[in-house]
Backbone as XML, in Angstrom:
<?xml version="1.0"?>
<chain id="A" units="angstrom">
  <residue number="1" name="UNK">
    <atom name="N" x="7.048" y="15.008" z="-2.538"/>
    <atom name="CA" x="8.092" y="14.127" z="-2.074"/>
    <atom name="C" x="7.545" y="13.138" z="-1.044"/>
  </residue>
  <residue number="2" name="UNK">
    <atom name="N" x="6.357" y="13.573" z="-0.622"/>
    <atom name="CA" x="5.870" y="12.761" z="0.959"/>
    <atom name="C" x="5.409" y="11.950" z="0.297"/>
  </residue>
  <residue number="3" name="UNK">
    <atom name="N" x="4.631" y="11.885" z="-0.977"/>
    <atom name="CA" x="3.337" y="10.866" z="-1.993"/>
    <atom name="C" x="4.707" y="9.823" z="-2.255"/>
  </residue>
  <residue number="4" name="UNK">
    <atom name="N" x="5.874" y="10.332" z="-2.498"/>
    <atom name="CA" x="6.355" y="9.627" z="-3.420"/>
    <atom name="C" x="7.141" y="8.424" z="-2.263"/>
  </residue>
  <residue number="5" name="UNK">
    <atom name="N" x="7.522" y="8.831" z="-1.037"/>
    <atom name="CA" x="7.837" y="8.185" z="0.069"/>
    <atom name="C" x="6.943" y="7.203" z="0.332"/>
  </residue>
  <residue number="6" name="UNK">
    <atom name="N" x="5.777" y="7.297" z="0.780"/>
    <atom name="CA" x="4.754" y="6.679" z="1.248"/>
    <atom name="C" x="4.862" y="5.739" z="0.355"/>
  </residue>
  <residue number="7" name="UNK">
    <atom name="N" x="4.401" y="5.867" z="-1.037"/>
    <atom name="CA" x="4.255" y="4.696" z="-2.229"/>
    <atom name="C" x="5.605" y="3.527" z="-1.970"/>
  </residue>
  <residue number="8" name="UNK">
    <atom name="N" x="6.649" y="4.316" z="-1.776"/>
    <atom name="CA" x="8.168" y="3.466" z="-1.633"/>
    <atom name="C" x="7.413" y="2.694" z="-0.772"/>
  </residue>
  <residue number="9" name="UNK">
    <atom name="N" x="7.395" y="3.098" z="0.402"/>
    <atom name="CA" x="7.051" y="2.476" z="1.704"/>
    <atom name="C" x="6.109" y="1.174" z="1.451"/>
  </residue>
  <residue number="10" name="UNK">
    <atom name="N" x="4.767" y="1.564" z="0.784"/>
    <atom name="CA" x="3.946" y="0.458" z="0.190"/>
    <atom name="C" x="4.709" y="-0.622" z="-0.452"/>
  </residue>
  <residue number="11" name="UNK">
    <atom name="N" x="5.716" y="-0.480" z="-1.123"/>
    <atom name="CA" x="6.236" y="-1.174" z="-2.392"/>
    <atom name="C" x="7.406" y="-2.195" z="-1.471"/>
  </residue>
  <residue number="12" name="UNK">
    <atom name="N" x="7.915" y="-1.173" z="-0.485"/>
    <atom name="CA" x="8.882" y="-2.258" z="0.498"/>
    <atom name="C" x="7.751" y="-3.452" z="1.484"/>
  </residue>
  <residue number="13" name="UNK">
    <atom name="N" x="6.627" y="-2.361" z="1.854"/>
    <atom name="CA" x="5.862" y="-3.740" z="2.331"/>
    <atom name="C" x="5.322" y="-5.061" z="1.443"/>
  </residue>
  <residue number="14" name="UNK">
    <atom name="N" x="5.416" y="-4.518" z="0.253"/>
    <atom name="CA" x="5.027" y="-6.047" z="-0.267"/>
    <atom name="C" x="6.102" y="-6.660" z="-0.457"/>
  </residue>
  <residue number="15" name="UNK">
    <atom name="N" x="7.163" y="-6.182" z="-0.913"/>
    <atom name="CA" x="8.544" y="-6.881" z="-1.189"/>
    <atom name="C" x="8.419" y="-7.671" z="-0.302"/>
  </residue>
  <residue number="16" name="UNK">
    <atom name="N" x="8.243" y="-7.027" z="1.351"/>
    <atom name="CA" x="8.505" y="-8.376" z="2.467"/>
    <atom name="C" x="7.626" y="-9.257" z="2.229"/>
  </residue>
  <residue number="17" name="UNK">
    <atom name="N" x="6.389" y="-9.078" z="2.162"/>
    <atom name="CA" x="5.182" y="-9.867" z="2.516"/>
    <atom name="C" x="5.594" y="-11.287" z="1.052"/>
  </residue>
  <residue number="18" name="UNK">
    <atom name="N" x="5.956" y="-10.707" z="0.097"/>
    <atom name="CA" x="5.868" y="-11.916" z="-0.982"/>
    <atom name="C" x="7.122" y="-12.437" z="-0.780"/>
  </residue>
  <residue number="19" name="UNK">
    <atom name="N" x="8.213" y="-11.854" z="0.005"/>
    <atom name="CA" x="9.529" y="-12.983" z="0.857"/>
    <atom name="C" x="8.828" y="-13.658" z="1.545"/>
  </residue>
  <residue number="20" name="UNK">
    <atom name="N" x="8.112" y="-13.387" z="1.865"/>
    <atom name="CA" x="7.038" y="-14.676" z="3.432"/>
    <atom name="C" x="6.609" y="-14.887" z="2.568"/>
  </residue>
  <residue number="21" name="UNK">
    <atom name="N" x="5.971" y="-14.830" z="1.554"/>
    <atom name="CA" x="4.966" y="-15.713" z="1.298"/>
    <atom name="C" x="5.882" y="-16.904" z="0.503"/>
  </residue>
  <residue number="22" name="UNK">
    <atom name="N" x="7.379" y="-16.937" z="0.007"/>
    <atom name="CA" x="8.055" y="-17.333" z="-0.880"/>
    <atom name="C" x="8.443" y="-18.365" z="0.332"/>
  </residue>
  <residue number="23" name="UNK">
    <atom name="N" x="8.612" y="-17.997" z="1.315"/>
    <atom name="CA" x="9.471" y="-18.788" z="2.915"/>
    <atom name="C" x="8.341" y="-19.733" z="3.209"/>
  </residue>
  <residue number="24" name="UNK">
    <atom name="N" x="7.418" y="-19.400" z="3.141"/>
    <atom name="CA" x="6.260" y="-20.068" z="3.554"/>
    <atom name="C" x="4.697" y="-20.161" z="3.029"/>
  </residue>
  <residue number="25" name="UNK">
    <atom name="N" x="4.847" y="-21.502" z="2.121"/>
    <atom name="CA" x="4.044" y="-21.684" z="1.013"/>
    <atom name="C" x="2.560" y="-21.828" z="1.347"/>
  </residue>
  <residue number="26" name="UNK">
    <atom name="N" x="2.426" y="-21.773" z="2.506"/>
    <atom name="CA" x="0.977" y="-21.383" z="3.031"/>
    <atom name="C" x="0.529" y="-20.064" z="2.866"/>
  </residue>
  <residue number="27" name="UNK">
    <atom name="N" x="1.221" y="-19.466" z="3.202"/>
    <atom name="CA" x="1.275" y="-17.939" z="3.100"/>
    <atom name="C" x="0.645" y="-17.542" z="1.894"/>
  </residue>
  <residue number="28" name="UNK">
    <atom name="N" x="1.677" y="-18.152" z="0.968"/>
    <atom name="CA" x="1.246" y="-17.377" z="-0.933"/>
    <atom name="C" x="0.387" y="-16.958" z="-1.254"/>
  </residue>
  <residue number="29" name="UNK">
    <atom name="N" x="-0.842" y="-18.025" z="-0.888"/>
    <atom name="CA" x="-2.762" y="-17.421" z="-1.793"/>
    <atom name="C" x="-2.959" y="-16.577" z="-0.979"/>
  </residue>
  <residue number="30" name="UNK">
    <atom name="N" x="-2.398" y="-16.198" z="-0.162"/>
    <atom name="CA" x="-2.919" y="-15.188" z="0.883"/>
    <atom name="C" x="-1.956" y="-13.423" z="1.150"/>
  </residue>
  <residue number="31" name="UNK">
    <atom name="N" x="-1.102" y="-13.515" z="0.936"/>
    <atom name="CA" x="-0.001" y="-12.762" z="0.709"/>
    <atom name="C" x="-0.674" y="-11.481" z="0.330"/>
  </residue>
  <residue number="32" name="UNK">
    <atom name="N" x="-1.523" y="-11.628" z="-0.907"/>
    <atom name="CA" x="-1.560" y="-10.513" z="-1.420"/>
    <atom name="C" x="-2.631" y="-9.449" z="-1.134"/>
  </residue>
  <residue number="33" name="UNK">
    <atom name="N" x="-3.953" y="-10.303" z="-0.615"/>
    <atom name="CA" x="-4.883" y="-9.537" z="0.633"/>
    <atom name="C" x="-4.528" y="-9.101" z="1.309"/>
  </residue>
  <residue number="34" name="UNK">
    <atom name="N" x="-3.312" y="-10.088" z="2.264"/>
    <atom name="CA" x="-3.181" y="-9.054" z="3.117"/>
    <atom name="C" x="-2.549" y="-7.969" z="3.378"/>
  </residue>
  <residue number="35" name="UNK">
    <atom name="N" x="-1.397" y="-7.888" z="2.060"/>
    <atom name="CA" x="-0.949" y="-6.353" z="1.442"/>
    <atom name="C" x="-1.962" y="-5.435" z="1.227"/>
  </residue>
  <residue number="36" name="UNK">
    <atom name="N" x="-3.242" y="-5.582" z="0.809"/>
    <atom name="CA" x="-4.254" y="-4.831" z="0.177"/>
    <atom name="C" x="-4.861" y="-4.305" z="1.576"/>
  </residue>
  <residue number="37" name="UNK">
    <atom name="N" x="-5.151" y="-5.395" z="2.318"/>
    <atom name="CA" x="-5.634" y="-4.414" z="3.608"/>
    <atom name="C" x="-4.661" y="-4.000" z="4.088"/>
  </residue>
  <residue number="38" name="UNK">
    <atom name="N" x="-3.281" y="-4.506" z="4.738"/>
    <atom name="CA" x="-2.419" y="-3.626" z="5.238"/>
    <atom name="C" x="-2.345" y="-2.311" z="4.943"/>
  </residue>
  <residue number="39" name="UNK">
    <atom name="N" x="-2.055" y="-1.938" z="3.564"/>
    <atom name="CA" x="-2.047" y="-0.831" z="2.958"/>
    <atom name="C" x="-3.038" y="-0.033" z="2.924"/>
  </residue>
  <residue number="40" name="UNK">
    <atom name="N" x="-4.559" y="-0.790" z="3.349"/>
    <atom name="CA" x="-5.463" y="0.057" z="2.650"/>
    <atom name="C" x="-5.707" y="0.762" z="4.329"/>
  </residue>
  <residue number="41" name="UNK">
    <atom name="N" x="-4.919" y="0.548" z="5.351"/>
    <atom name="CA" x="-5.127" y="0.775" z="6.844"/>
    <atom name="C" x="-4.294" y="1.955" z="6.467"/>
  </residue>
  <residue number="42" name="UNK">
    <atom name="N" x="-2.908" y="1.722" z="5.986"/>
    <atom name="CA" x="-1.747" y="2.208" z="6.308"/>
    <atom name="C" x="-2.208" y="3.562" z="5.533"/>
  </residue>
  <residue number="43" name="UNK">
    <atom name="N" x="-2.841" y="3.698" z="4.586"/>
    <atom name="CA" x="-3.332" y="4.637" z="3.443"/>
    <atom name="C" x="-4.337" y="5.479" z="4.039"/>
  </residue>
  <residue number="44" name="UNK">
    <atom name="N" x="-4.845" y="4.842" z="4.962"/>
    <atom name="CA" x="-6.320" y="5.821" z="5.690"/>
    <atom name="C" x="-5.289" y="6.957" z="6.436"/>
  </residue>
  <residue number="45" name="UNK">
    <atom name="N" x="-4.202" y="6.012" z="7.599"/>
    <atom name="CA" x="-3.878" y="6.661" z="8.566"/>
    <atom name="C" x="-3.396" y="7.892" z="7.802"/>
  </residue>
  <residue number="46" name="UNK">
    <atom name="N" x="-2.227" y="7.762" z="7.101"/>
    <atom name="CA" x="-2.074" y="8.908" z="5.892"/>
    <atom name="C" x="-2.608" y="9.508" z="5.327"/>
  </residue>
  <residue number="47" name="UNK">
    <atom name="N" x="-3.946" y="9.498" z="5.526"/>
    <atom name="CA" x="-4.849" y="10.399" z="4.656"/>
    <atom name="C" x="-5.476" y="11.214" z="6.180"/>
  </residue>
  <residue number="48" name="UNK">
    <atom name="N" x="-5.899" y="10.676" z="7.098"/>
    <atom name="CA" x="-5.903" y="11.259" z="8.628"/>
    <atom name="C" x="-5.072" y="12.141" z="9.150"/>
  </residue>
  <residue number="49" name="UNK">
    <atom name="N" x="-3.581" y="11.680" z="9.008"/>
    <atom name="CA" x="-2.706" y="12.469" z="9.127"/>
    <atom name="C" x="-2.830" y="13.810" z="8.133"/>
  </residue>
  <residue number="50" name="UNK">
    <atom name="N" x="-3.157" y="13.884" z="7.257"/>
    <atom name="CA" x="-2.903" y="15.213" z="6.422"/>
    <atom name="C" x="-4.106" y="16.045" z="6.523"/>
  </residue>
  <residue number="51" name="UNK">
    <atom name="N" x="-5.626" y="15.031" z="7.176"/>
    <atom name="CA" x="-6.344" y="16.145" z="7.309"/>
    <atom name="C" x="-6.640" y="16.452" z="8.854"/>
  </residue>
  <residue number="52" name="UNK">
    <atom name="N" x="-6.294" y="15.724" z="9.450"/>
    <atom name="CA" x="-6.556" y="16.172" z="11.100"/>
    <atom name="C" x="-4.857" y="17.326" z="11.687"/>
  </residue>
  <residue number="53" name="UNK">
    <atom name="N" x="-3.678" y="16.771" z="11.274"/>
    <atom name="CA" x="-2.567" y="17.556" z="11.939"/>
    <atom name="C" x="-1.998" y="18.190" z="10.876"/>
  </residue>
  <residue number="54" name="UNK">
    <atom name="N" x="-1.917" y="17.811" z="9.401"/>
    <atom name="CA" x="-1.255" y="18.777" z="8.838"/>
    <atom name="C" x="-2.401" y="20.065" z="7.926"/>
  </residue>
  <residue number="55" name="UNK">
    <atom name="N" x="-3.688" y="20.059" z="8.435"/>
    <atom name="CA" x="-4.867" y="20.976" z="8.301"/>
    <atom name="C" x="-5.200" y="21.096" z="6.883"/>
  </residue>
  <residue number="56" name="UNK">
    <atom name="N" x="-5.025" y="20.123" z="5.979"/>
    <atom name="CA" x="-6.028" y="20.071" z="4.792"/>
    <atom name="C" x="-6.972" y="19.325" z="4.443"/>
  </residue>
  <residue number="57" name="UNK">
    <atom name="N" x="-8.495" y="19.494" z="3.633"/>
    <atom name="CA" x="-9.381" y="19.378" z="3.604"/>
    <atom name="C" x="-9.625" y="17.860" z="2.860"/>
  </residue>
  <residue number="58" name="UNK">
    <atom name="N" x="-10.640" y="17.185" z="3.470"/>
    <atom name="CA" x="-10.921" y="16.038" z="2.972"/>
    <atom name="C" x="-10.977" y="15.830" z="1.370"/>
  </residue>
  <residue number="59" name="UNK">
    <atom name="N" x="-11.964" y="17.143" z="0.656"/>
    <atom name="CA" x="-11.545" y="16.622" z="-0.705"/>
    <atom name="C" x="-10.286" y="17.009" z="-1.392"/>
  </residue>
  <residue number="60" name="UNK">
    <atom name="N" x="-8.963" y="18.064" z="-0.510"/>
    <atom name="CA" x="-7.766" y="18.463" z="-1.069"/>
    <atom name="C" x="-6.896" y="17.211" z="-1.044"/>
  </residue>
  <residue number="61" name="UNK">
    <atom name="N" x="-6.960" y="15.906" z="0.079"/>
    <atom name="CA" x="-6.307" y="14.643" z="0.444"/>
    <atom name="C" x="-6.976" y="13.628" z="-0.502"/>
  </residue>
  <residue number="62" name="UNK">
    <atom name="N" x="-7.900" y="13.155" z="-0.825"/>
    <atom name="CA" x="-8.789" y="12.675" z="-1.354"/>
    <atom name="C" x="-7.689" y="12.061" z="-2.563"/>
  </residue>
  <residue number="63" name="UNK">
    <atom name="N" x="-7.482" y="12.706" z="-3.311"/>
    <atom name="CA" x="-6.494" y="12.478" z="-4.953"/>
    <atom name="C" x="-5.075" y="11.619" z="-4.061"/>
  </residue>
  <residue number="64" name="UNK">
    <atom name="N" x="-4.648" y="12.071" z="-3.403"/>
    <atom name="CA" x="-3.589" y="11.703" z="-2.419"/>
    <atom name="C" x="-3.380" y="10.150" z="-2.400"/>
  </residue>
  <residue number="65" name="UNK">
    <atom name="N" x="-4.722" y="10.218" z="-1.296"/>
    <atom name="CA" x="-4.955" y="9.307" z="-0.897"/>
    <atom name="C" x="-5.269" y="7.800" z="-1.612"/>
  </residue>
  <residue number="66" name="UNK">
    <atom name="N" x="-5.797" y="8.267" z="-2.862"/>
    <atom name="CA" x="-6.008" y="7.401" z="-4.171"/>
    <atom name="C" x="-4.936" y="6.444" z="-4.788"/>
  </residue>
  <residue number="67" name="UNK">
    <atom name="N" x="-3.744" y="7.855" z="-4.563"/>
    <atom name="CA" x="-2.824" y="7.590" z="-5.617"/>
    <atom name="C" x="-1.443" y="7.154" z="-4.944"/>
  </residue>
  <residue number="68" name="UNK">
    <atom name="N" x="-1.801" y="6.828" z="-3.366"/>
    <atom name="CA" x="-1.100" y="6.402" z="-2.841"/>
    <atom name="C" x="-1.498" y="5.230" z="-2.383"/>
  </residue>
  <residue number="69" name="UNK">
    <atom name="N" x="-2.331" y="4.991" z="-2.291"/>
    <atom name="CA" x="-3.308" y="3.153" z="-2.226"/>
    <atom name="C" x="-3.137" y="2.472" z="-3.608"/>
  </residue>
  <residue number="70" name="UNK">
    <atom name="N" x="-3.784" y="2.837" z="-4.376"/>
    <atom name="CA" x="-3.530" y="2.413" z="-5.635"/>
    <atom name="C" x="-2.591" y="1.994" z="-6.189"/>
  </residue>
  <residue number="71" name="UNK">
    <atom name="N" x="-1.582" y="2.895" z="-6.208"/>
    <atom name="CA" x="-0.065" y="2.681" z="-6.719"/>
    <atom name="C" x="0.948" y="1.548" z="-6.656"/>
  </residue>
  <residue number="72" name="UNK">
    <atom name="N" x="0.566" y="1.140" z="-5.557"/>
    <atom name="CA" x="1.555" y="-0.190" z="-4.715"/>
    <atom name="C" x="0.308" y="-1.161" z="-4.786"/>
  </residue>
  <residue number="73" name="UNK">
    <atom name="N" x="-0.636" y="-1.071" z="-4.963"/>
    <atom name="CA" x="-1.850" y="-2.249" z="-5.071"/>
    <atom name="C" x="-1.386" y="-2.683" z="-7.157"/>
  </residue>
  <residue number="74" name="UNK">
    <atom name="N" x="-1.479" y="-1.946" z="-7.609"/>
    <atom name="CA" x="-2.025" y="-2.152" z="-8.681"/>
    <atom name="C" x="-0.383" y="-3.045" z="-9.391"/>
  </residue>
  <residue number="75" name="UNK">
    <atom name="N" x="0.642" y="-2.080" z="-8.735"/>
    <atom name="CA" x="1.915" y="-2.654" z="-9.024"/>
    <atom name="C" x="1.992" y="-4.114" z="-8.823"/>
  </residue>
  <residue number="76" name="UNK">
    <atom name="N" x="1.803" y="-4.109" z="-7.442"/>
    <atom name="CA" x="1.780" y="-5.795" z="-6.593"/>
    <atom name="C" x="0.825" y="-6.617" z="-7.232"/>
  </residue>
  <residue number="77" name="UNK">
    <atom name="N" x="-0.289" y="-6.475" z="-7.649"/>
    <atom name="CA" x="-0.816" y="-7.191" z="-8.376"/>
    <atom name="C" x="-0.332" y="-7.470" z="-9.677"/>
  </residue>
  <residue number="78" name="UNK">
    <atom name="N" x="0.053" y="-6.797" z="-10.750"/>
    <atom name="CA" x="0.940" y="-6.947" z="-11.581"/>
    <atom name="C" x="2.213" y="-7.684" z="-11.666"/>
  </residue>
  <residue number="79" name="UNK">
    <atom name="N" x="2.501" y="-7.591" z="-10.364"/>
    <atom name="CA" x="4.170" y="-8.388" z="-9.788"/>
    <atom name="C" x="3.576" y="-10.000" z="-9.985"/>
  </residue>
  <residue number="80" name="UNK">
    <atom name="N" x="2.638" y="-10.001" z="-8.750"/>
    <atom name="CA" x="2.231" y="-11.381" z="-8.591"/>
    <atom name="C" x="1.552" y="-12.165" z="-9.774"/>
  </residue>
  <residue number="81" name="UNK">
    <atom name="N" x="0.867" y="-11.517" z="-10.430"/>
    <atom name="CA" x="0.339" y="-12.055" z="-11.800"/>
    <atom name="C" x="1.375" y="-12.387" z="-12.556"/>
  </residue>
  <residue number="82" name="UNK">
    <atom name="N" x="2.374" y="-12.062" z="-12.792"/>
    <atom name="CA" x="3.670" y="-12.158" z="-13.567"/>
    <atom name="C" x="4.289" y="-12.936" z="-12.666"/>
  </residue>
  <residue number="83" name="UNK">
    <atom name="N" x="5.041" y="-12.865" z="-12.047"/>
    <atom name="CA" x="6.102" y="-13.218" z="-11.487"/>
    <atom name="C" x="5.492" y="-15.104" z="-10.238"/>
  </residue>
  <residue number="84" name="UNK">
    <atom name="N" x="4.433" y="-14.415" z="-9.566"/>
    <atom name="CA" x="4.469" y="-15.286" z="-8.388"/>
    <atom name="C" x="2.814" y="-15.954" z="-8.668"/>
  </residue>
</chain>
């Protein structure tokens, strides 16, 4: 349920980021990097979090961590290729 939160979470940050980038046409070519690093920060801390305080092992987070970066990257790119 936490994988599946987090991904939401990814998916609302780009929603905003491609409203800015829609508000402000400077923004656009750029929009989508900086979803990719945002996320790819936001994806570490979450992967930190599960192995420093909630005590599981780097390669048990590892798949996690993949499939929670990935997920909202690969979508958003798909969005923007289509859509924007």
């Amino acid at each position: 349920m936490h994988t599946l939160m987090i991904i939401c979470a990814g998916l609302v940050l780009f929603a905003i980021l491609a409203f800015a980038g829609r508000l402000a046409p400077a923004f656009r070519p750029h929009y989508f990097i900086v979803f990719a690093v945002l996320w790819l920060f936001a994806s570490c801390i979450n992967l930190w979090v599960g192995v420093v305080h909630a005590g599981y092992s780097f390669m048990y987070e590892l798949p996690f961590f993949l499939i929670v970066f990935l997920v909202p990257v690969i979508i958003a790119y798909l969005v923007k290729k289509k859509y924007l």
